[in-house]
N, C-alpha and C positions, 0 to 999 in steps of 0.2 A: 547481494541477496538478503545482507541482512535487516533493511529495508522492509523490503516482503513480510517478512516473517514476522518483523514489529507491528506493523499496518495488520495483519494476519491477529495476531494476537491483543493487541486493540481494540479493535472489533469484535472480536469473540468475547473480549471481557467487556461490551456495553450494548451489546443488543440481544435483547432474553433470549430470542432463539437462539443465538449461538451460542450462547452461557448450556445450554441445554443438550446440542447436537451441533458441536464446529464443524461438522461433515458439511452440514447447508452453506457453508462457504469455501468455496474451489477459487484458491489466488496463485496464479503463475506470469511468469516472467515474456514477453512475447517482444520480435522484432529489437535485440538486445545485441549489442556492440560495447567495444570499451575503444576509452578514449585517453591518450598519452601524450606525454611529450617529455621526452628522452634527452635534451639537449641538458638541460640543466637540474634535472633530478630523474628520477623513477616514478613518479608518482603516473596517478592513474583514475581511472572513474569510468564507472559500468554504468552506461545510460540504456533503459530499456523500457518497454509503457506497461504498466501493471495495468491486466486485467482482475477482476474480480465477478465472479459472479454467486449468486445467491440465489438460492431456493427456499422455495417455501418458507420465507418470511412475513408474518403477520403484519412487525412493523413497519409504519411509514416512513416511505420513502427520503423523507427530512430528514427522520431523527437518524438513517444510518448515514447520512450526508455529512450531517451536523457532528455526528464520530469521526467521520474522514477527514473533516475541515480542523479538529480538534488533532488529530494527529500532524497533518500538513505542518500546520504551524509553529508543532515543536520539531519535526522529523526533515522538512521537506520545505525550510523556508525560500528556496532561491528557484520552486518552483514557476510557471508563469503562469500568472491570475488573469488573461484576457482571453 
């Protein structure tokens, strides 16, 4: 979840209205399972679809995309782009 919370925090710090009032952005976790494999380590990974939603924001639809894409790419590279 700490994902979330960077994505969350990101965005708050590059679109004025959320610089102003982070309430206008509600980000939670949905349809969320973890994933393992125990034979040869413990390791593990929390796959879940991040919802986002926004209120009453003036700006365009772009530029808060364009924050998302800018995160992706350092947070979330093995994301899938099609």
């Amino acid at each position: 979840m700490d994902k979330l919370t960077s994505l969350k925090q990101h965005l708050t710090d590059r679109v004025p209205e959320l610089k102003n009032d982070a309430s206008k952005l509600a980000a939670f976790a949905d349809n969320g399972n973890i994933s393992c494999n125990v034979e040869s380590s413990l390791s593990f990974a929390y796959q879940f679809t991040a919802v986002l939603i926004f209120e009453d924001i003036a700006s365009h639809p772009d530029y808060i995309f364009a924050s998302l894409l800018q995160w992706v790419r350092s947070n979330q590279r093995d994301l899938k782009t099609d």
